[in-house]
DRENTORKOL-3810 file (N, C-alpha, C; in nm, 4 decimals):
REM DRENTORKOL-3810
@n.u->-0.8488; n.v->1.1131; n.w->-0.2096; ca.u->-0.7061; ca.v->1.1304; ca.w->-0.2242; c.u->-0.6353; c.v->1.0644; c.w->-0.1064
@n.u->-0.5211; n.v->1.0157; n.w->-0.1233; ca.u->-0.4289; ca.v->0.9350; ca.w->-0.0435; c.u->-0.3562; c.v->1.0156; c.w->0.0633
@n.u->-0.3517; n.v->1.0229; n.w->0.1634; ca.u->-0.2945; ca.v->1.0751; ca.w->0.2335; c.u->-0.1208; c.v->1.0140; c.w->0.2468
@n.u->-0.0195; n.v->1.0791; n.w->0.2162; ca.u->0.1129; ca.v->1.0253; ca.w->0.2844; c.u->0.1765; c.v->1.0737; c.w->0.3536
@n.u->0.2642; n.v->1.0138; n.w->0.4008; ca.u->0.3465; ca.v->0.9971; ca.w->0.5411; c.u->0.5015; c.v->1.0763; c.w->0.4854
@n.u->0.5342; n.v->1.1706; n.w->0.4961; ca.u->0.6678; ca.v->1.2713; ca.w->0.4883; c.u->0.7504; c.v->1.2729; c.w->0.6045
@n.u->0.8993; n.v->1.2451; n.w->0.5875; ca.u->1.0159; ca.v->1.2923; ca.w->0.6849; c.u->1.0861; c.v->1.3678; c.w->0.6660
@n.u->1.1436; n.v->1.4614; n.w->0.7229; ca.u->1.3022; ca.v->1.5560; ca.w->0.6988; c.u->1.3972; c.v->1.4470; c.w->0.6868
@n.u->1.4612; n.v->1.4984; n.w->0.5926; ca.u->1.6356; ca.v->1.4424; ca.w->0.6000; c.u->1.6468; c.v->1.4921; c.w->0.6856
@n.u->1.7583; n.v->1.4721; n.w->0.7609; ca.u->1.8024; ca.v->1.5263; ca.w->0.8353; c.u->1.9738; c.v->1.5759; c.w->0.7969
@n.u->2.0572; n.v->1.6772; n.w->0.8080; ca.u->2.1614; ca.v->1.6724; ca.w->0.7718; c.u->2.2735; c.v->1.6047; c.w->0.8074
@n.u->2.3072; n.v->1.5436; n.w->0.9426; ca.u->2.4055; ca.v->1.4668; ca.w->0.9731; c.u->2.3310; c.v->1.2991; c.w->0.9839
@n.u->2.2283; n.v->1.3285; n.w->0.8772; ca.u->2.2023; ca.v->1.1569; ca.w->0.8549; c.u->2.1629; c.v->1.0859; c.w->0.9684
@n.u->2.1699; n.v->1.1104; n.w->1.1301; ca.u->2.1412; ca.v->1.0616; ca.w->1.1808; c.u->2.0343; c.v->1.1109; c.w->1.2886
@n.u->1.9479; n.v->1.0064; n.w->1.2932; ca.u->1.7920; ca.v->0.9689; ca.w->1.3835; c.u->1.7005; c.v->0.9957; c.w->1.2602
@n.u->1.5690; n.v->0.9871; n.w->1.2744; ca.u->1.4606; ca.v->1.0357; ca.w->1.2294; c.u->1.4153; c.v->1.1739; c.w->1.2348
@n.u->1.3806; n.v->1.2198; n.w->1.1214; ca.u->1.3706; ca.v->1.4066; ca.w->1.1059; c.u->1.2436; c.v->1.4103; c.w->1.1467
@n.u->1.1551; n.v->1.4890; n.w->1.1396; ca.u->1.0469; ca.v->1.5289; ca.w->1.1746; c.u->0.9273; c.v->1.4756; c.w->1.0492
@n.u->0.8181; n.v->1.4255; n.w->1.0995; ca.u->0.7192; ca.v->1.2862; ca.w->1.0043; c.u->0.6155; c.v->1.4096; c.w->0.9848
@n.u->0.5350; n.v->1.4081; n.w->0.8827; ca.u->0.4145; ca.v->1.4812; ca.w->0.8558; c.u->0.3259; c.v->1.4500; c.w->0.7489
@n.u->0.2194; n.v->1.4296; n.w->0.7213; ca.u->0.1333; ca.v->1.4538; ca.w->0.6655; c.u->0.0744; c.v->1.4778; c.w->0.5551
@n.u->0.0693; n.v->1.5154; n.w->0.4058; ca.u->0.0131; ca.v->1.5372; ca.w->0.2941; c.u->-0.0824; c.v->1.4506; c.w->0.2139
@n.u->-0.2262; n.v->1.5130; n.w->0.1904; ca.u->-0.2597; ca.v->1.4661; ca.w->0.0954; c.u->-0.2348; c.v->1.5197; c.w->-0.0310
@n.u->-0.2287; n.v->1.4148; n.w->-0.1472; ca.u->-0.1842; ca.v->1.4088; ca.w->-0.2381; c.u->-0.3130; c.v->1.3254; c.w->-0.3288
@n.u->-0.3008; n.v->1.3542; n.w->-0.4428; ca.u->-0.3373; ca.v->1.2629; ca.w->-0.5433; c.u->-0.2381; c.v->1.1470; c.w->-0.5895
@n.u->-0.2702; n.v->1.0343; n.w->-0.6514; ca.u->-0.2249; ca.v->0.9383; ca.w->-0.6147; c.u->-0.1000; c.v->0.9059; c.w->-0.7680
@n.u->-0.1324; n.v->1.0369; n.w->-0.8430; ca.u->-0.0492; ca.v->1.0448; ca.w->-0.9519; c.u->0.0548; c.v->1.1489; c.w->-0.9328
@n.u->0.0672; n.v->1.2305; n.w->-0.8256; ca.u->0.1163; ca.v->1.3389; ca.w->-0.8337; c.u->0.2752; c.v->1.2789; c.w->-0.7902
@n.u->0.3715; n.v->1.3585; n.w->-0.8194; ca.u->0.5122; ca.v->1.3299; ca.w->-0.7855; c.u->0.5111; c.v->1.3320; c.w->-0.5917
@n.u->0.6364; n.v->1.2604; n.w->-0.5403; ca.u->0.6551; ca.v->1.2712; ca.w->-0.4049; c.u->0.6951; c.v->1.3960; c.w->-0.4402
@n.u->0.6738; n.v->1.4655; n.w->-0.2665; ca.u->0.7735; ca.v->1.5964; ca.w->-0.2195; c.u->0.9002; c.v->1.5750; c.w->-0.2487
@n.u->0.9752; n.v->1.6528; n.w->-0.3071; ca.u->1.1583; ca.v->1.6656; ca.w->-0.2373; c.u->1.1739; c.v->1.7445; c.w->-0.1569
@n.u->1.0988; n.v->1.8612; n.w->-0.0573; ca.u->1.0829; ca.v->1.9648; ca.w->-0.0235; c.u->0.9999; c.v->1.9576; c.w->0.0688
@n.u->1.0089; n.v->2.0049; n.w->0.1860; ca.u->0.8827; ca.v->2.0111; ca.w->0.3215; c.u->0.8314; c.v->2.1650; c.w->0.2673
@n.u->0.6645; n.v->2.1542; n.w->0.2723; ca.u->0.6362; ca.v->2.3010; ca.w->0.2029; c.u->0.6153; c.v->2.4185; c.w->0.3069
@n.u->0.6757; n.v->2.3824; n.w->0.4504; ca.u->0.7160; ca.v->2.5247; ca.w->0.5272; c.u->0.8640; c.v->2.5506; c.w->0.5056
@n.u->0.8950; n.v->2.4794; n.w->0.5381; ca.u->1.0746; ca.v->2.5188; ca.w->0.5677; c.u->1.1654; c.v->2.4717; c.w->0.4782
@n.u->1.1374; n.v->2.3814; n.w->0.3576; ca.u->1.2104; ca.v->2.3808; ca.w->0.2003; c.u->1.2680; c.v->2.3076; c.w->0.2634
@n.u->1.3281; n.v->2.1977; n.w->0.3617; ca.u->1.4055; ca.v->2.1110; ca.w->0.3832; c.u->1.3549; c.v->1.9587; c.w->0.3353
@n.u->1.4914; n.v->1.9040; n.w->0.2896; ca.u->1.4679; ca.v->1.7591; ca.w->0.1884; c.u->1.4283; c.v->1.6905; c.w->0.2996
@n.u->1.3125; n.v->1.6281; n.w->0.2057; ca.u->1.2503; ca.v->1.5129; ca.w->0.2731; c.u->1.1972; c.v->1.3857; c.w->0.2025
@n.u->1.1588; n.v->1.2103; n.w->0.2701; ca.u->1.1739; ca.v->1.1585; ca.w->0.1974; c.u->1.0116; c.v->1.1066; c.w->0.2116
@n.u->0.9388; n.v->1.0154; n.w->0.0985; ca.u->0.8217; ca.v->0.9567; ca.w->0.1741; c.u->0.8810; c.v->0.8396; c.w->0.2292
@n.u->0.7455; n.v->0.8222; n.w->0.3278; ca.u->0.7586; ca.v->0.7102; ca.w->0.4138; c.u->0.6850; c.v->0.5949; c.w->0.4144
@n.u->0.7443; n.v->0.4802; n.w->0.3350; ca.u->0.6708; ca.v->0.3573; ca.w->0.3384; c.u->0.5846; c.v->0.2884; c.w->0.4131
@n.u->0.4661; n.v->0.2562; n.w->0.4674; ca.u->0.4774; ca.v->0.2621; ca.w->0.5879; c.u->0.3344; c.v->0.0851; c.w->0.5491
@n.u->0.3125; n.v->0.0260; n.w->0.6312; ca.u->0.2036; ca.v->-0.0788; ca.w->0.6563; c.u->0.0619; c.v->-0.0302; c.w->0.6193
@n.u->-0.0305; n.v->-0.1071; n.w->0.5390; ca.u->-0.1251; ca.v->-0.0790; ca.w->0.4760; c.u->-0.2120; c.v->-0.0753; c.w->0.6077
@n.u->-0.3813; n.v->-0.0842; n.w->0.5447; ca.u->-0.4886; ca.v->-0.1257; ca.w->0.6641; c.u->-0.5233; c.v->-0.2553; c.w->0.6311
@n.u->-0.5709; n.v->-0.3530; n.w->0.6923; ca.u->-0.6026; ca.v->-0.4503; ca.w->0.6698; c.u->-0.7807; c.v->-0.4592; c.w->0.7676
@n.u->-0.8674; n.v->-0.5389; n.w->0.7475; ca.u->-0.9905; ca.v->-0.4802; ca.w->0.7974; c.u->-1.0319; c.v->-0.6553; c.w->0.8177
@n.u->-1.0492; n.v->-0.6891; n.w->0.8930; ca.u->-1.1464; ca.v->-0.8746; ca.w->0.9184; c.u->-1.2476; c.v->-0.8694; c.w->0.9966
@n.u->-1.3565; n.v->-0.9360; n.w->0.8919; ca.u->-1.4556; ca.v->-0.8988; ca.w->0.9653; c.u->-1.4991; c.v->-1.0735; c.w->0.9896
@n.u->-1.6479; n.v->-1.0709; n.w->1.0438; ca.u->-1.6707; ca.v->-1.2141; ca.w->1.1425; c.u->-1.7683; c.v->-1.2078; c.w->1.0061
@n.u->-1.7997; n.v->-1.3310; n.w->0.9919; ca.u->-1.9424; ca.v->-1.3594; ca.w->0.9033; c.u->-2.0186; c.v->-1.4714; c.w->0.9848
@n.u->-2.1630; n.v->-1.4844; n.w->1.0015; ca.u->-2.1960; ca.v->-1.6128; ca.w->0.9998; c.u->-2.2543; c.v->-1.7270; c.w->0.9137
@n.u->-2.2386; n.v->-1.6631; n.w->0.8154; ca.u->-2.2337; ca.v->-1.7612; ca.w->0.6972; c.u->-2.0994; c.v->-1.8112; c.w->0.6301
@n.u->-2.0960; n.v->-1.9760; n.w->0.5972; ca.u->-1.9657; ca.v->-1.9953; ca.w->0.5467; c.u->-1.9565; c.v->-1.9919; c.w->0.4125
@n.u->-1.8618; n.v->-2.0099; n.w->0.3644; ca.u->-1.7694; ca.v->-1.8939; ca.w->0.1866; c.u->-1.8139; c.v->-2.0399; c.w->0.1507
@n.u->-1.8556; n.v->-2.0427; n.w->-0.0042; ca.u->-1.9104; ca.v->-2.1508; ca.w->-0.0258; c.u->-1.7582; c.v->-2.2201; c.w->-0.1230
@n.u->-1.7520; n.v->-2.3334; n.w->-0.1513; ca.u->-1.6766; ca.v->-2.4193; ca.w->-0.1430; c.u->-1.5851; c.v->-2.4221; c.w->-0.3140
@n.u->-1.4689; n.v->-2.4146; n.w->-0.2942; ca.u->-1.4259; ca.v->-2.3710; ca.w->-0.3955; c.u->-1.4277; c.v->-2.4505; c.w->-0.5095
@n.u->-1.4228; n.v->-2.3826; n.w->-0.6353; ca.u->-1.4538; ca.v->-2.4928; ca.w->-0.7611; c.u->-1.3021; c.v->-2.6125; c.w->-0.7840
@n.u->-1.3925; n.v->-2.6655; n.w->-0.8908; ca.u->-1.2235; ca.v->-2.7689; ca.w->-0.9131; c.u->-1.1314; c.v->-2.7407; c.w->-0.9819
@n.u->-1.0093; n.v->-2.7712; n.w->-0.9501; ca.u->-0.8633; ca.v->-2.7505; ca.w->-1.0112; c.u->-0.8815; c.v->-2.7359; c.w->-1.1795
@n.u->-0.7854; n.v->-2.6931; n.w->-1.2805; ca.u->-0.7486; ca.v->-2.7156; ca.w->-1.3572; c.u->-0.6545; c.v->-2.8564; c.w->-1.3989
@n.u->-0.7081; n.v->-2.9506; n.w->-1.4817; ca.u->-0.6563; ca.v->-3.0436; ca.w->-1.4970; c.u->-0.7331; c.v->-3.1862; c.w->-1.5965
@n.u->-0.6619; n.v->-3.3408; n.w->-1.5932; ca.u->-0.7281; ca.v->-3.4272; ca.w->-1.6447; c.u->-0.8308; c.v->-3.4317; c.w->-1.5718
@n.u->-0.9383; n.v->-3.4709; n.w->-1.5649; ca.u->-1.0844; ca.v->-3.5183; ca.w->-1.5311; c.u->-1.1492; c.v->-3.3789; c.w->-1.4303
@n.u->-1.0751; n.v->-3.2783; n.w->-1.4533; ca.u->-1.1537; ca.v->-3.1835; ca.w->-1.3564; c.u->-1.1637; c.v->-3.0774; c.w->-1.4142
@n.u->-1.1177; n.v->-3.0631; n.w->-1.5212; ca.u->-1.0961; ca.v->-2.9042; ca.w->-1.5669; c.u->-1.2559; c.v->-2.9163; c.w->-1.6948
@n.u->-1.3279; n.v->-2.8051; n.w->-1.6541; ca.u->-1.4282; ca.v->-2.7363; ca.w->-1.7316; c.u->-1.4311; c.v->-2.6672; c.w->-1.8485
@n.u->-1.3308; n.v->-2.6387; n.w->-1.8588; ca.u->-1.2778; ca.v->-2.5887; ca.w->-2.0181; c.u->-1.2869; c.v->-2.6907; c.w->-2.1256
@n.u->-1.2511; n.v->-2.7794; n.w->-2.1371; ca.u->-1.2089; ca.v->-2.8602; ca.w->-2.2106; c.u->-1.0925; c.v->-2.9061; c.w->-2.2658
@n.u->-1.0144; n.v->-2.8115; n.w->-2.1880; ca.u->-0.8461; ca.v->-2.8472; ca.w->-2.2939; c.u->-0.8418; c.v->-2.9647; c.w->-2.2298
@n.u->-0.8653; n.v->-3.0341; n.w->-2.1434; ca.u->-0.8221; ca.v->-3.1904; ca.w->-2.1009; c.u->-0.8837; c.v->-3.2823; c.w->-2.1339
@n.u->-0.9858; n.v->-3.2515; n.w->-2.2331; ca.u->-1.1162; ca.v->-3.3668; ca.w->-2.2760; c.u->-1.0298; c.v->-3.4686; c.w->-2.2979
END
């Protein structure tokens, strides 16, 4: 299950409310509601993970285009 990222509204709209925590299933509705203190809150979009790793072998070499004299299908015979 997905863990997400929750804020308080805050009532005079201004700064950032307080950020927290929930896992969730990945079908389930967002909160409208912080589930201690019932205050509106919104999710928080936030930057994925991204992971790069080293190889020492190189990615082998990509096939040919779609097109006249290169395409494998045949629609260009």
């Amino acid at each position: 299950m997905p863990t997400y990222i929750y804020e308080t509204l805050r009532p005079d709209g201004d700064g950032q409310g307080e950020r927290f925590e929930v896992r969730q299933s990945i079908g389930d509705p967002p909160l409208t509601r912080h589930p201690e203190t019932g205050l509106p809150v919104r999710r928080v979009i936030s930057g994925g993970l991204g992971l790069l790793t080293r190889s020492e072998t190189s990615l082998p070499e990509p096939g040919p285009g779609c097109g006249p004299g290169t395409c494998g299908c045949g629609r260009f015979s």
